[in-house]
ZAKETOR-534842 format. One record per residue (C-alpha): residue in three letters; x, z, y. Coordinates in nm, 2 decimals, decimal comma. Each point is the difference from the previous one (the first is absolute). Last residue first. Layout:
ZAKETOR-534842
res:Ala; X:X; Z:Z; Y:Y
...
end
This chain:
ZAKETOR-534842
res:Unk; X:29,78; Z:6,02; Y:22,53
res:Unk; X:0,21; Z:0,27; Y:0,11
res:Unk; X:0,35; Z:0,12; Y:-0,19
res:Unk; X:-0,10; Z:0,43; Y:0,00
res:Unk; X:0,21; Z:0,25; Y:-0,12
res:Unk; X:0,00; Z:0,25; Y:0,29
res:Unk; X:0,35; Z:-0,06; Y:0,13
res:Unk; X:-0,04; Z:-0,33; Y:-0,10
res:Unk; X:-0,26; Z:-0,05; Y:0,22
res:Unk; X:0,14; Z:0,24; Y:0,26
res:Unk; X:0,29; Z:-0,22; Y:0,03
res:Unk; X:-0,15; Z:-0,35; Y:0,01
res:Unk; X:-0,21; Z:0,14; Y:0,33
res:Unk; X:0,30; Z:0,13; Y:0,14
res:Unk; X:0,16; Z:-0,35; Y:0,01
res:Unk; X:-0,33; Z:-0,17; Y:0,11
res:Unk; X:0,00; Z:0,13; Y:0,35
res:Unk; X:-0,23; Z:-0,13; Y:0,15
res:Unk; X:0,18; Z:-0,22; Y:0,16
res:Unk; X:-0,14; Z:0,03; Y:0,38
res:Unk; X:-0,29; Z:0,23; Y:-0,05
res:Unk; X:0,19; Z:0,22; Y:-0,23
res:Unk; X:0,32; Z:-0,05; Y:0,27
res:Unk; X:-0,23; Z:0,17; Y:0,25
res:Unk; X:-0,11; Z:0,29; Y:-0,21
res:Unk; X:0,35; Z:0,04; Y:-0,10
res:Unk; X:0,07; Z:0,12; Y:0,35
res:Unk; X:-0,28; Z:0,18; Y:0,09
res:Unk; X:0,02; Z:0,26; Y:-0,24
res:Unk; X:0,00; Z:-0,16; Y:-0,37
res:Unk; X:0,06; Z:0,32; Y:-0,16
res:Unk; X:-0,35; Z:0,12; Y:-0,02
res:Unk; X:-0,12; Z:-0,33; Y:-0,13
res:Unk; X:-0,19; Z:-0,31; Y:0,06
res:Unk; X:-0,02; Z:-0,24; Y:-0,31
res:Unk; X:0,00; Z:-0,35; Y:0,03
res:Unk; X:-0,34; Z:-0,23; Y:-0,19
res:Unk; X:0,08; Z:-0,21; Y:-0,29
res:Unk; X:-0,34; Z:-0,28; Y:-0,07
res:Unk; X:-0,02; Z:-0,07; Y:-0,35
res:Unk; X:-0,38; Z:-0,06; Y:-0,01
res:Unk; X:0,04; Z:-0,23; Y:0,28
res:Unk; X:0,27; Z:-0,20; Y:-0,24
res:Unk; X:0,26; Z:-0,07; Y:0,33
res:Unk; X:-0,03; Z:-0,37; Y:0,04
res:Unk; X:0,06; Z:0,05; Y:0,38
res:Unk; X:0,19; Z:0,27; Y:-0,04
res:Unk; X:-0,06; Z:0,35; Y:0,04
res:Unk; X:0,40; Z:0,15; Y:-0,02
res:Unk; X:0,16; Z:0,22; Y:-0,21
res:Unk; X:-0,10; Z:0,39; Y:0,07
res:Unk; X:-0,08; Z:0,16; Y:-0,37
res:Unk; X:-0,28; Z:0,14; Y:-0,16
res:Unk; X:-0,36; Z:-0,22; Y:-0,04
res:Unk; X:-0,27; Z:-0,11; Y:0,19
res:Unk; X:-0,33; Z:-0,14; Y:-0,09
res:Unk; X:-0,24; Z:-0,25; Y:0,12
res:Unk; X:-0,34; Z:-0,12; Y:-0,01
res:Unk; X:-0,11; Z:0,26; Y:-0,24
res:Unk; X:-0,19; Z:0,05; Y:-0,34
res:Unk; X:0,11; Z:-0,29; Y:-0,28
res:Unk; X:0,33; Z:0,03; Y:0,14
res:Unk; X:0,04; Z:0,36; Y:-0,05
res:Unk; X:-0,07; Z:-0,03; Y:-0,38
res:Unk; X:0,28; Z:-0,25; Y:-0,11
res:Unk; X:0,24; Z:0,16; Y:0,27
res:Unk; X:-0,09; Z:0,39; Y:-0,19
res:Unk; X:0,15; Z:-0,18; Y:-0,32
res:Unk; X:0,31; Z:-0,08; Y:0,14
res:Unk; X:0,09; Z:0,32; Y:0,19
res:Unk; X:0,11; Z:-0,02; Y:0,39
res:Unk; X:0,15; Z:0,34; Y:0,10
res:Unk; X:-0,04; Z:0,01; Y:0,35
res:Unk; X:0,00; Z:0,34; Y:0,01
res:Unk; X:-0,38; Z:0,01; Y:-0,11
res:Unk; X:-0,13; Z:-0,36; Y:0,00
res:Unk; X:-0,14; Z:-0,14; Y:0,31
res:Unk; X:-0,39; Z:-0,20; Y:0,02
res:Unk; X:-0,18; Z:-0,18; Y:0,26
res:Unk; X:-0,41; Z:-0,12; Y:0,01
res:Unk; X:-0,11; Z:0,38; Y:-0,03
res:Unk; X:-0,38; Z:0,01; Y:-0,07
res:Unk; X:-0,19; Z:0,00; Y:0,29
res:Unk; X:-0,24; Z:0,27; Y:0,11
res:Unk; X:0,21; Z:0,27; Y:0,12
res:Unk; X:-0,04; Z:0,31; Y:-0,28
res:Unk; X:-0,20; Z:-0,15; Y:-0,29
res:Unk; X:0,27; Z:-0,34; Y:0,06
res:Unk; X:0,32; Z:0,22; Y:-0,02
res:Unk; X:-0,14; Z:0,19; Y:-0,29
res:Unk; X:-0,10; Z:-0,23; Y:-0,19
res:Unk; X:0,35; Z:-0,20; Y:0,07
res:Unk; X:0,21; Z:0,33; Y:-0,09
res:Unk; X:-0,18; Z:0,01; Y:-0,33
res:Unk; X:0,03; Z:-0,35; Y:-0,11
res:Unk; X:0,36; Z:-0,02; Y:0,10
res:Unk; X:0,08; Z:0,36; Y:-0,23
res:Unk; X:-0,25; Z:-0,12; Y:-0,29
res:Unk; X:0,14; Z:-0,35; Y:0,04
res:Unk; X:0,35; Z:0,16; Y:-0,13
res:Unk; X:-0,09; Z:0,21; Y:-0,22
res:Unk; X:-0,19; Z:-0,27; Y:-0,20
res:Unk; X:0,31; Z:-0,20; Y:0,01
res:Unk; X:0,25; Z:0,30; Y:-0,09
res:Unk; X:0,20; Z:0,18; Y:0,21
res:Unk; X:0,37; Z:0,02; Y:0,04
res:Unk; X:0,10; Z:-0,23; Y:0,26
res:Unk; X:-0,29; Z:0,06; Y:0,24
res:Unk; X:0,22; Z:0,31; Y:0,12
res:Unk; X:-0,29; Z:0,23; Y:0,09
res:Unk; X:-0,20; Z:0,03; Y:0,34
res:Unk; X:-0,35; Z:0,18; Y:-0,07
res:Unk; X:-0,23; Z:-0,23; Y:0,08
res:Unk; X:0,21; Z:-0,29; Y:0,06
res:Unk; X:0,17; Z:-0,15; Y:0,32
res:Unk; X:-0,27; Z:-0,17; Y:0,16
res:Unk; X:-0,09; Z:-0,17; Y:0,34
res:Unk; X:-0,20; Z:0,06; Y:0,34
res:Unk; X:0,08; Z:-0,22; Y:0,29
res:Unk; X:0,00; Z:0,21; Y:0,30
res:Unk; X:-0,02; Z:-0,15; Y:0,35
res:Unk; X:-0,35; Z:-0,03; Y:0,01
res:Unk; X:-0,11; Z:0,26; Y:0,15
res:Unk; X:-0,25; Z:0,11; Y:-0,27
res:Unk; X:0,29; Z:0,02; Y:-0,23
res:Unk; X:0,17; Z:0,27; Y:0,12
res:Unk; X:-0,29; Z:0,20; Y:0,06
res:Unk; X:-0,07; Z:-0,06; Y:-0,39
res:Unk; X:0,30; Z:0,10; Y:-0,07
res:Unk; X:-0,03; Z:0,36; Y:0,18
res:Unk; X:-0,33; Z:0,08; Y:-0,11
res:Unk; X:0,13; Z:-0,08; Y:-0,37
res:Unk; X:0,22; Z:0,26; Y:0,01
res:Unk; X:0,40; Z:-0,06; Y:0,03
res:Unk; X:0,21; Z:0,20; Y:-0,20
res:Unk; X:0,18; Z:0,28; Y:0,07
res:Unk; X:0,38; Z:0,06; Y:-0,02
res:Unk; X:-0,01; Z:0,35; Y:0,08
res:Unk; X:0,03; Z:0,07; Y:-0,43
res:Unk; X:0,31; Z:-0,19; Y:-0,03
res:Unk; X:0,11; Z:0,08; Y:-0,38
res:Unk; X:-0,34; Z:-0,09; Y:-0,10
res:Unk; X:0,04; Z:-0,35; Y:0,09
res:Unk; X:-0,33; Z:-0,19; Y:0,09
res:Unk; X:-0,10; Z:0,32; Y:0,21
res:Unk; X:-0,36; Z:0,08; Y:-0,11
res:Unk; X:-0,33; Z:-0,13; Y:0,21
res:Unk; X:-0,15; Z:-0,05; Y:-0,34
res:Unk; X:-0,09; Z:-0,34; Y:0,07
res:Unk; X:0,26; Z:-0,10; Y:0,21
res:Unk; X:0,24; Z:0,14; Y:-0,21
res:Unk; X:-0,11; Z:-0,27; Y:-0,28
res:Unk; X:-0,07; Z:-0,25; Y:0,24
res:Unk; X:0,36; Z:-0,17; Y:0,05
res:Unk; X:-0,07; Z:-0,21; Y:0,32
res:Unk; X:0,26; Z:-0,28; Y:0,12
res:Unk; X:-0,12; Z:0,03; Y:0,38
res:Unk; X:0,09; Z:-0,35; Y:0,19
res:Unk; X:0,07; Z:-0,02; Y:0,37
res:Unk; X:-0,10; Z:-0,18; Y:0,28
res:Unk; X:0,12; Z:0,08; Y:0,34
res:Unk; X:-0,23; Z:0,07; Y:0,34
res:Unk; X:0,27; Z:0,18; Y:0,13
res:Unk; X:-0,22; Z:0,32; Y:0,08
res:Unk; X:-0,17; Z:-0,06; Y:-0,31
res:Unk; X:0,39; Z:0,01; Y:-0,21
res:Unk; X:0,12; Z:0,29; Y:0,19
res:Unk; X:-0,32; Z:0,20; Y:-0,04
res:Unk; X:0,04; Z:-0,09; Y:-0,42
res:Unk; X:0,35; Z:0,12; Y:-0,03
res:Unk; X:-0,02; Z:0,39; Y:0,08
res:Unk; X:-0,35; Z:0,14; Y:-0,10
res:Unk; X:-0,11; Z:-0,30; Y:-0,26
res:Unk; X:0,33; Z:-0,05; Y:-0,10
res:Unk; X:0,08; Z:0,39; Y:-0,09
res:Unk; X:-0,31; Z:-0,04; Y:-0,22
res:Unk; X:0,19; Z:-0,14; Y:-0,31
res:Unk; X:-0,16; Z:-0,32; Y:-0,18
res:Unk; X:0,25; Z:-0,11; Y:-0,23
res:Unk; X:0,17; Z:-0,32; Y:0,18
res:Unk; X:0,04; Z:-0,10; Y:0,35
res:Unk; X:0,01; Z:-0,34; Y:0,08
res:Unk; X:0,09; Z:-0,17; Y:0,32
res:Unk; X:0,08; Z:-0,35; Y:0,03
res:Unk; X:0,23; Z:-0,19; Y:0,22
res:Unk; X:0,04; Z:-0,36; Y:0,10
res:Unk; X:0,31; Z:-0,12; Y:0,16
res:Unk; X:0,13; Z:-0,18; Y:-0,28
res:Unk; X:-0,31; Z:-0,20; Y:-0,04
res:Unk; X:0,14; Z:-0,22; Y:0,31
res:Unk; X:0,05; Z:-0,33; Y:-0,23
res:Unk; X:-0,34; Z:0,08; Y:-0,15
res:Unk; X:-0,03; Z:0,02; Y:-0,39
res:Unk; X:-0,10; Z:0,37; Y:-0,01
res:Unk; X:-0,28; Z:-0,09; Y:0,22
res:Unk; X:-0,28; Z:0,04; Y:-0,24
res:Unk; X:0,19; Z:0,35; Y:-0,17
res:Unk; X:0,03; Z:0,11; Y:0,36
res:Unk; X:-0,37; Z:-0,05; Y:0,10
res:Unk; X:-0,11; Z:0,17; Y:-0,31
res:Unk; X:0,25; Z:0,32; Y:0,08
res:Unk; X:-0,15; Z:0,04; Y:0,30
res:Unk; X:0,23; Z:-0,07; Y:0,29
res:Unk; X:0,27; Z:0,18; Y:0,25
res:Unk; X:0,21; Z:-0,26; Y:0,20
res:Unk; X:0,38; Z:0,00; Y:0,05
res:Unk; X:0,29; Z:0,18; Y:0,10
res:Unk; X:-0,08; Z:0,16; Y:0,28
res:Unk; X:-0,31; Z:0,15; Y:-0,10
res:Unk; X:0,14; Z:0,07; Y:-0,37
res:Unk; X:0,30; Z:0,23; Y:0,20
res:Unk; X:-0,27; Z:0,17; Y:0,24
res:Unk; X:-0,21; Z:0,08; Y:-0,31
res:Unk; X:0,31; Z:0,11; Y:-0,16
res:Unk; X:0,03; Z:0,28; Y:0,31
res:Unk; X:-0,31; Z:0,11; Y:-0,06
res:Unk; X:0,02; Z:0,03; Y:-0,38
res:Unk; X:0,39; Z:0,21; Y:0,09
res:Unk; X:-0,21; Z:0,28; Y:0,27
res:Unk; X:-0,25; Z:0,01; Y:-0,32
res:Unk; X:0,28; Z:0,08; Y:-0,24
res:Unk; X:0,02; Z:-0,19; Y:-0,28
res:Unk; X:-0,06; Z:0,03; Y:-0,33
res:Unk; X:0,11; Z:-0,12; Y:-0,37
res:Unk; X:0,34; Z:0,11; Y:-0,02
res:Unk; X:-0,22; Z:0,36; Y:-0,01
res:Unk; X:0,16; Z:0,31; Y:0,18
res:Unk; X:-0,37; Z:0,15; Y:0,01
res:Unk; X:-0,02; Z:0,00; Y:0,34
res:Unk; X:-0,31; Z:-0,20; Y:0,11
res:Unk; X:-0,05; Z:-0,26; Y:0,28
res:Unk; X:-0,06; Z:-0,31; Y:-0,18
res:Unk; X:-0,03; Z:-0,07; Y:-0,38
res:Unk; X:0,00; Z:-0,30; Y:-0,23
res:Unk; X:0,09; Z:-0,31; Y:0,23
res:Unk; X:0,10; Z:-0,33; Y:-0,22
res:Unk; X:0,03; Z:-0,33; Y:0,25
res:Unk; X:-0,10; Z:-0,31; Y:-0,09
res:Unk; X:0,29; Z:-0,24; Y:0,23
res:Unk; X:-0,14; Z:-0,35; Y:0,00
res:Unk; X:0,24; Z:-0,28; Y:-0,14
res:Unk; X:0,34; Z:-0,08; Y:0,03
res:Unk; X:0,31; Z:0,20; Y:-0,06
res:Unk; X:0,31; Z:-0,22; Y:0,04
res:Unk; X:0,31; Z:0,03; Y:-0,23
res:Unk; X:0,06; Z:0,21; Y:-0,27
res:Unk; X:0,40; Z:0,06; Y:0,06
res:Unk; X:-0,10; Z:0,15; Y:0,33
res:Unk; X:-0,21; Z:0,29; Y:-0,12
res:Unk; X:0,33; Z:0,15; Y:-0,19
res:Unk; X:0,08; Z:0,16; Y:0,37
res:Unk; X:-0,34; Z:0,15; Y:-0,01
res:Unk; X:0,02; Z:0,18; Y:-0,35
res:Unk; X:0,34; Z:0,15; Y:0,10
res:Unk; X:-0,14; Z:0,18; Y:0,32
res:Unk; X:-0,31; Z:0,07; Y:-0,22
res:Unk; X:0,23; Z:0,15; Y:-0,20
res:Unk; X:0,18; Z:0,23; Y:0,26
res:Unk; X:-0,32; Z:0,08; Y:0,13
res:Unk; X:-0,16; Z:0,12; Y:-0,33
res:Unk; X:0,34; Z:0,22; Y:-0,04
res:Unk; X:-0,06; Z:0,21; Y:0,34
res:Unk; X:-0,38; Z:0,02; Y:-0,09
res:Unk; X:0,12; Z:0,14; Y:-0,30
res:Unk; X:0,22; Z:0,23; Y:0,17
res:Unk; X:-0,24; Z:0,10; Y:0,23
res:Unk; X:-0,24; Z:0,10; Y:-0,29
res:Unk; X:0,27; Z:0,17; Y:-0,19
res:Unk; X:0,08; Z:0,22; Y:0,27
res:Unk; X:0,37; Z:-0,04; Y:0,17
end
């Protein structure tokens, strides 16, 4: 057995595990924000999906519930039905969702939220230099996103570092840069912010809530109705989820596995 398959192997197994603990935390209300990174590459990333899998999620979500803007589900997050609203984000800025996710998402007529790190985007490089084909979008492509109007256009830093570790001035420099550019290249500055992995800092809260409507951090608990909307946790899509696990995320959410690969990684939340 290869490595890769083996892992995959063992990520089932947990999620399997994860799910079961699910139960002991009760309901999960709220609107589901969704976190898509890549579609319809093979770079053995948890962090992508086929595009034959996004299709098929897109025929989950539309049974399952309504797709919104994340504005509209942050206003209704109060509702008695807000359990069956659904937000997609997708983070970084890679141009595999332009080619494979966007046409999905027009031809549906469904929302969706682009969580832009302008630093590749810029200098066209790949935001990890160990995955060279994982292009960024160009500005072309954004703005052709935006001008249909399902694309809401937010930030994730210029250059995507853990916002734990830098100082103050560091960190305005990295929001102030990644909003200049945002606005010089669409027109409007970004109104909706997400930190890099999720890792909420502090320091970087004091400074993002003086520039964005909302923000959202690591970690899949549930949008409440007095859910902080600078606090908001959003579920993350992987590899290993299949269709399976993709449907108890939307159900549960499965806060279990989210717990683990906190601690796993050393980080509490907010």
């Amino acid at each position: 057995m290869s490595p890769s398959i083996r892992n995959n192997v063992l990520r089932k197994a947990a999620k399997t595990v994860f799910a079961a603990a699910d139960v002991f935390y009760g309901t999960f209300p709220g609107p589901r924000i969704l976190i898509y990174h890549q579609v319809g590459v093979m770079l053995g990333r948890e962090m992508e999906v086929a595009s034959e899998t996004f299709r098929n999620h897109l025929d989950i979500i539309g049974k399952f519930g309504n797709v919104v803007d994340l504005e509209t589900a942050v206003a209704r997050r109060g509702d008695p039905e807000a359990d069956r609203l659904v937000v997609l984000t997708f983070d970084d800025g890679y141009e595999d969702v332009y080619r494979n996710a966007f046409p999905l998402l027009k031809e549906r007529g469904w929302p969706f939220t682009l969580y832009l790190t302008t630093a590749p985007i810029a200098n066209g490089e790949a935001l990890d230099p160990r995955y060279p084909d994982a292009r960024p979008f160009t500005w072309d492509q954004v703005n052709e996103m935006a001008e249909t109007g399902l694309a809401t256009i937010g930030a994730h830093t210029h250059s995507h570092p853990d916002l734990r570790r830098l100082s103050s001035d560091r960190l305005a420099e990295e929001l102030e840069t990644s909003n200049r550019l945002i606005e010089q290249a669409t027109g409007a500055p970004p109104r909706h912010f997400t930190y890099p992995w999720g890792y909420w800092a502090p320091e970087a809260d004091r400074l993002v809530r003086k520039r964005y409507a909302t923000a959202t951090v690591g970690g899949g608990g549930p949008v409440r109705a007095d859910t902080d909307p600078y606090l908001l946790p959003r579920i993350p899509v992987q590899r290993s989820d299949g269709l399976r696990f993709f449907e108890r995320k939307l159900r549960t959410g499965l806060r279990m596995e989210d717990r683990f690969r906190g601690r796993v990684h050393g980080y509490a939340g907010p």
